[in-house]
Backbone bond lengths (Angstrom), bond angles and torsions (degrees), N, CA, C in turn:
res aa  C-N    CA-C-N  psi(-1)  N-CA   C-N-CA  omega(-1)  CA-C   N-CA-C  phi
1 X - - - 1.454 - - 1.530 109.09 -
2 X 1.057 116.53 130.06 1.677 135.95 168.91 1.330 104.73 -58.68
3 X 1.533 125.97 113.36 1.625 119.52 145.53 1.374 88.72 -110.96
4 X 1.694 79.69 153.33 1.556 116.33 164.09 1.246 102.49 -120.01
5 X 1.531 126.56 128.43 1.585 130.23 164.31 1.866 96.63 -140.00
6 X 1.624 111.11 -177.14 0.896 156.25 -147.55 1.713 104.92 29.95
7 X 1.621 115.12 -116.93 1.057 133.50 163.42 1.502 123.52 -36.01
8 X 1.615 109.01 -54.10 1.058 110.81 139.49 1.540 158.73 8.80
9 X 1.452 82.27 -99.08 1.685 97.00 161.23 1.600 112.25 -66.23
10 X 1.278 118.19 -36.01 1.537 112.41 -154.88 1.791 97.69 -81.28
11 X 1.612 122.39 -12.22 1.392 124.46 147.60 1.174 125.52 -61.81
12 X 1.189 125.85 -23.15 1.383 128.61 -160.95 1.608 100.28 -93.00
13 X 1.343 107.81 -44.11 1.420 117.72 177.86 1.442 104.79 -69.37
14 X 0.891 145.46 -64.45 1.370 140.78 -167.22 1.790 97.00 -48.22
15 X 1.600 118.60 -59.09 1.365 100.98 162.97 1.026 154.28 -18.17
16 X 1.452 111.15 -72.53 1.199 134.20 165.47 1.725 111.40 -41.40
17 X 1.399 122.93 -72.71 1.077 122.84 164.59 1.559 113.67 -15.61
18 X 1.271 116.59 -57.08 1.461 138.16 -152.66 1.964 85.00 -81.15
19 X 0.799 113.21 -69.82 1.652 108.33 156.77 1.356 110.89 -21.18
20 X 0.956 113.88 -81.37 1.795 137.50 -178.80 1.935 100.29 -18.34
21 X 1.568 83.24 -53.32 1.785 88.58 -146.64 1.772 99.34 -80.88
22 X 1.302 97.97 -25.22 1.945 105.74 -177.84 1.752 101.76 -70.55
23 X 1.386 103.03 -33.29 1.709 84.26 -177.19 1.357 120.64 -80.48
24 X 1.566 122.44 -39.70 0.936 137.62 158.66 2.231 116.82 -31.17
25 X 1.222 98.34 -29.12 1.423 131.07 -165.58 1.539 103.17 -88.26
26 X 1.342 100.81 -42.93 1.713 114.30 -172.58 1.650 127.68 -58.72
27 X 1.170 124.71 146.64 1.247 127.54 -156.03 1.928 94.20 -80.93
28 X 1.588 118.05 3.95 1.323 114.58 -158.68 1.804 102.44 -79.53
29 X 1.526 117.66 -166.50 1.498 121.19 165.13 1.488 89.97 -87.66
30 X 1.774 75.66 156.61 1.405 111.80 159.40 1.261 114.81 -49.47
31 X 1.501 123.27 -62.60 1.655 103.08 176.41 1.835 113.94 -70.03
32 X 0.822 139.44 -17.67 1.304 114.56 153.36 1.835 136.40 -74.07
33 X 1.532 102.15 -12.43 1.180 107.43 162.88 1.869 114.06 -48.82
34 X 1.724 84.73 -63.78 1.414 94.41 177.65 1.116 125.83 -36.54
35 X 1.486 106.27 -64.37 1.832 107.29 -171.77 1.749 103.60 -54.15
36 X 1.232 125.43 -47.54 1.202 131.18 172.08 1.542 130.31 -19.85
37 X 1.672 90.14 -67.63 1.927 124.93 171.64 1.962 88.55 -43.69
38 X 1.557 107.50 -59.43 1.391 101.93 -145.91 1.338 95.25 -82.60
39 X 0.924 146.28 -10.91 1.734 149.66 175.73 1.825 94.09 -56.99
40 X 1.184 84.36 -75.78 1.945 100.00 -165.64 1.945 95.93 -66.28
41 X 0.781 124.46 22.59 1.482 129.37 171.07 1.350 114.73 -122.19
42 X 1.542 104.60 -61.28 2.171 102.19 174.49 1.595 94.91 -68.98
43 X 1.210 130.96 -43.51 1.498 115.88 -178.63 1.418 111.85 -126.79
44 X 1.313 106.55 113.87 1.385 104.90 -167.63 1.842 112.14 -101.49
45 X 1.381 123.98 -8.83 1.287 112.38 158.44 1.386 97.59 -83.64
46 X 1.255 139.20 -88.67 1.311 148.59 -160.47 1.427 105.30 -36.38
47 X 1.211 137.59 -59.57 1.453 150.81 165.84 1.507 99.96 -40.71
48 X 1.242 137.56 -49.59 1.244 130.10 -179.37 1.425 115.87 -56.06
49 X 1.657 90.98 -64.16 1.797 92.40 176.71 0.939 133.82 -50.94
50 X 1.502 115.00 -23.96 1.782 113.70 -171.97 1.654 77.74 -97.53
51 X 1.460 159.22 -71.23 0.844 128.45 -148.64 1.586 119.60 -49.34
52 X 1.092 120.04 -42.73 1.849 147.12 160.02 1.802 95.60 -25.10
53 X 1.216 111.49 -49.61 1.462 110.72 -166.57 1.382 117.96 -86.66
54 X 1.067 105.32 -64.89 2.021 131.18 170.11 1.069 103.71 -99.38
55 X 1.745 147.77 7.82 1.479 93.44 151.27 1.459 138.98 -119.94
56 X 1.440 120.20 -147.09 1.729 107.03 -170.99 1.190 116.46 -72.68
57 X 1.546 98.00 141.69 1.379 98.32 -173.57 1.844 128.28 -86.90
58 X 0.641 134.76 171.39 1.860 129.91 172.28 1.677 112.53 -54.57
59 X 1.190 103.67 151.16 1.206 125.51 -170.55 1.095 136.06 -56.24
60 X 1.793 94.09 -1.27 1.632 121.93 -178.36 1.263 109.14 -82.24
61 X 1.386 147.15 69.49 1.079 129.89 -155.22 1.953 96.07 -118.22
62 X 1.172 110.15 -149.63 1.770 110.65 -171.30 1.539 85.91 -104.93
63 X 1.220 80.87 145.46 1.667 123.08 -158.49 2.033 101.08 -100.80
């Protein structure tokens, strides 16, 4: 099992959050928000990265 502590962790969290707030942000559904939120929450390195890779992006999209 992966821990993350000190400095560390307190990067990872600020991430995640930052995760948190872009999906919430995202032009996607509500139920994929969700599954999203809870990805980067039960796993928050692994959940980050794949959200980082595949997921929705912000609301800024082409105009």
């Amino acid at each position: 099992m992966l821990e993350v502590t000190g400095i560390g962790g307190l990067i990872l969290l600020a991430l995640d959050i930052w995760a948190i707030v872009s999906i919430i942000g995202s032009g996607a559904s509500t139920g994929k928000k969700v599954l999203w939120c809870l990805l980067v929450i039960i796993l928050p390195l692994i959940g980050f990265i794949i959200w980082l890779i595949a997921g929705p992006r912000g609301s800024r999209g082409v105009a």
